[in-house]
VOBA-1610 file (N, C-alpha, C; in pm, whole numbers, padded with zeros to 5 digits, always signed):
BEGIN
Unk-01067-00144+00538Unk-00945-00068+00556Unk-00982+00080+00564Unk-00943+00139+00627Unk-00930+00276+00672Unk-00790+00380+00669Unk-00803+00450+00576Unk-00692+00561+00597Unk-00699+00684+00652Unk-00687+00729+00766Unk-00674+00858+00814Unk-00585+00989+00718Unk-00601+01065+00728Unk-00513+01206+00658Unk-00415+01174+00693Unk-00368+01199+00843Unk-00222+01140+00878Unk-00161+01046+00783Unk-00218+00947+00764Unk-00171+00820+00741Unk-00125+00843+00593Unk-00254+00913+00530Unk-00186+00930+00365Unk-00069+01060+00371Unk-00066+01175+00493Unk+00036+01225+00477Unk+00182+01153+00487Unk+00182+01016+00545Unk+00291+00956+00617Unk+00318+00900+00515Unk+00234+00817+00396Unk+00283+00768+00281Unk+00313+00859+00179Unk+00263+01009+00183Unk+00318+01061+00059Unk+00472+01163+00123Unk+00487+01163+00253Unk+00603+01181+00306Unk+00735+01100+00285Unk+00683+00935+00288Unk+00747+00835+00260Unk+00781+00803+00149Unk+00695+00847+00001Unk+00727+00864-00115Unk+00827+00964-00154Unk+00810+01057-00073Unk+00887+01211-00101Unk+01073+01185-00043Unk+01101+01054+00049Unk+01194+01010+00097Unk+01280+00904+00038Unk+01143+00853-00034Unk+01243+00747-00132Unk+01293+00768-00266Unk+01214+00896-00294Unk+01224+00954-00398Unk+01376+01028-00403Unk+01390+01117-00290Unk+01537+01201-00276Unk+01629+01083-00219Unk+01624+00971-00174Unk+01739+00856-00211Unk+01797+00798-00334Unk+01664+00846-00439Unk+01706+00765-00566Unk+01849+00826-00615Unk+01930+00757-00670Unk+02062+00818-00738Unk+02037+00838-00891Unk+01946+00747-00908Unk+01985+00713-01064Unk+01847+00794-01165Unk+01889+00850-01218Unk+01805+00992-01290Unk+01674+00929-01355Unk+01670+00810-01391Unk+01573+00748-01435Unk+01440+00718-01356Unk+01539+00647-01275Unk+01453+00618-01141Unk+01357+00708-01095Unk+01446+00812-01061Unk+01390+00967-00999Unk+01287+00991-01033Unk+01296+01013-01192Unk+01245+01087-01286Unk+01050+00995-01265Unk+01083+00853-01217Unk+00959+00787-01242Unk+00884+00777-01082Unk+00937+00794-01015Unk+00929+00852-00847Unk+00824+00952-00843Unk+00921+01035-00910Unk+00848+01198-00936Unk+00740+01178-00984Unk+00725+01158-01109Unk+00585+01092-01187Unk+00478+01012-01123Unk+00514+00936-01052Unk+00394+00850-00950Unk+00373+00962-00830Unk+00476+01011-00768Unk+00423+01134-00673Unk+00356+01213-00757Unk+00352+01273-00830Unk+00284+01372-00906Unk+00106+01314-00908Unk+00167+01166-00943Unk+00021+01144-00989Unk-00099+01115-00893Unk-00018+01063-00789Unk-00057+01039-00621Unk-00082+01157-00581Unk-00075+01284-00610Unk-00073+01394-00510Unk-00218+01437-00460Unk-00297+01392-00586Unk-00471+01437-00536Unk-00531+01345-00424Unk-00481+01200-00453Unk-00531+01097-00365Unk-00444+01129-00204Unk-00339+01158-00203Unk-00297+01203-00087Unk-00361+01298-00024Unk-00443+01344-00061Unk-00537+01511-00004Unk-00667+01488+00006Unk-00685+01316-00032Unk-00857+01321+00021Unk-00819+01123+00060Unk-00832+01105+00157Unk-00750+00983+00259Unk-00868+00867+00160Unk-00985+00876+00141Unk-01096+00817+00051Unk-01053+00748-00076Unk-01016+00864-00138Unk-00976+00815-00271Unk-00853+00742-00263Unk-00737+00781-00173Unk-00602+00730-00167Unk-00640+00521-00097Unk-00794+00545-00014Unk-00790+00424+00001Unk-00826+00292-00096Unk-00882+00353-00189Unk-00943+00312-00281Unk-00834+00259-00396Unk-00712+00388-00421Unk-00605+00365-00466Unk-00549+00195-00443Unk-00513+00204-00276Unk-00464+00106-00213Unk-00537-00061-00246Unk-00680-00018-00221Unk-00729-00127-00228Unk-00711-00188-00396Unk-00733-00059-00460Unk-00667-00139-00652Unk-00551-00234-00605Unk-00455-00174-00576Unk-00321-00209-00613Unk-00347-00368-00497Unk-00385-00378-00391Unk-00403-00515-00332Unk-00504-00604-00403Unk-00551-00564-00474Unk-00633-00636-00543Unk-00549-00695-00646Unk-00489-00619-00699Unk-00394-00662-00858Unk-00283-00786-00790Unk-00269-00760-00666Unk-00132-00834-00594Unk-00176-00926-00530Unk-00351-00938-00494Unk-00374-01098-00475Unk-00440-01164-00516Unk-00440-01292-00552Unk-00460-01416-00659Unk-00624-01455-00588Unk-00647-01522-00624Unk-00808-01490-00614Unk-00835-01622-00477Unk-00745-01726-00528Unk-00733-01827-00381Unk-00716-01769-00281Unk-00607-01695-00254Unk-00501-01623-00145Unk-00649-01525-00093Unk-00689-01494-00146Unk-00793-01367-00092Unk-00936-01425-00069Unk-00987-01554-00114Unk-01077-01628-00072Unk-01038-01656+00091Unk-00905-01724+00059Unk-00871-01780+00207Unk-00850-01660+00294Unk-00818-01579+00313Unk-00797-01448+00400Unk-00976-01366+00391Unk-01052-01381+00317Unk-01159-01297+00312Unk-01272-01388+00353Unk-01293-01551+00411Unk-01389-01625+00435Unk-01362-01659+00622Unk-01240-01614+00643Unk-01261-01625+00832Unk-01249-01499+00897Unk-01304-01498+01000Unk-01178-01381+01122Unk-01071-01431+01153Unk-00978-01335+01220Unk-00876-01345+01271Unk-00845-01252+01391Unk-00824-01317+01477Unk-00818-01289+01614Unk-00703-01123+01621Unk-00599-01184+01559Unk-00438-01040+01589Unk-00381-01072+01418Unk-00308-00978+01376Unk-00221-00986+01310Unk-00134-01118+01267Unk-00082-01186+01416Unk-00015-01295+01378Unk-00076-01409+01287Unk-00195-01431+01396Unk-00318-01506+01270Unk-00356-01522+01168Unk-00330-01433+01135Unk-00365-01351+00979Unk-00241-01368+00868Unk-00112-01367+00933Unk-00011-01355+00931Unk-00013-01544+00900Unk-00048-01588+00957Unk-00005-01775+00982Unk-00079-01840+00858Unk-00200-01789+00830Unk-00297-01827+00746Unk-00259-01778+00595Unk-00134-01678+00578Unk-00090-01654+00434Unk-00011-01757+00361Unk-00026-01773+00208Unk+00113-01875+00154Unk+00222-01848+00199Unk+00333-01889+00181Unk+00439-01891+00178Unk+00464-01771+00080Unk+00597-01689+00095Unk+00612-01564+00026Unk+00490-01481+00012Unk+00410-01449+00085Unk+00311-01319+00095Unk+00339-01222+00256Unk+00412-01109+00232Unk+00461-01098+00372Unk+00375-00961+00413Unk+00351-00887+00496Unk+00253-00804+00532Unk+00285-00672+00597Unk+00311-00610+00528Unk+00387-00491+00629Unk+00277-00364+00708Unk+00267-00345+00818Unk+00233-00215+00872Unk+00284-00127+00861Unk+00208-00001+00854Unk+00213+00125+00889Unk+00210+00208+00964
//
């Protein structure tokens, strides 16, 4: 996986958007706090990938990532066909 600058500007843009939707002061308040804490990894695309790769790691089960990490896959859809049920994949 590869993150360009762009790309971490587009997610900490995207943080900064969901953040001023929040209504509820709590919420906000913990928005803010993860942006805050994100803000260094947003400024060096490396570390922010590294970030990413934690958090996919914590979110897949060690089967699920055997089976996705022992073939290729031709496109997206492929890749896409070969997941359980409820694992859904979003782009950026």
């Amino acid at each position: 996986m590869t993150i360009t600058a762009t790309e971490a500007t587009a997610w900490k843009n995207e943080l900064q958007n969901i953040t001023a939707d929040v209504t509820d002061p709590a919420g906000r308040a913990a928005l803010e706090s993860l942006s805050s804490a994100l803000e260094g990894y947003f400024e060096n695309p490396l570390l922010f990938r590294s970030v990413l790769g934690k958090i996919a790691q914590a979110m897949i089960d060690p089967a699920t990532e055997e089976q996705i990490t022992s073939q290729a896959f031709q496109n997206l859809d492929e890749f896409k066909a070969a997941l359980p049920a409820g694992v859904t994949v979003t782009t950026v």
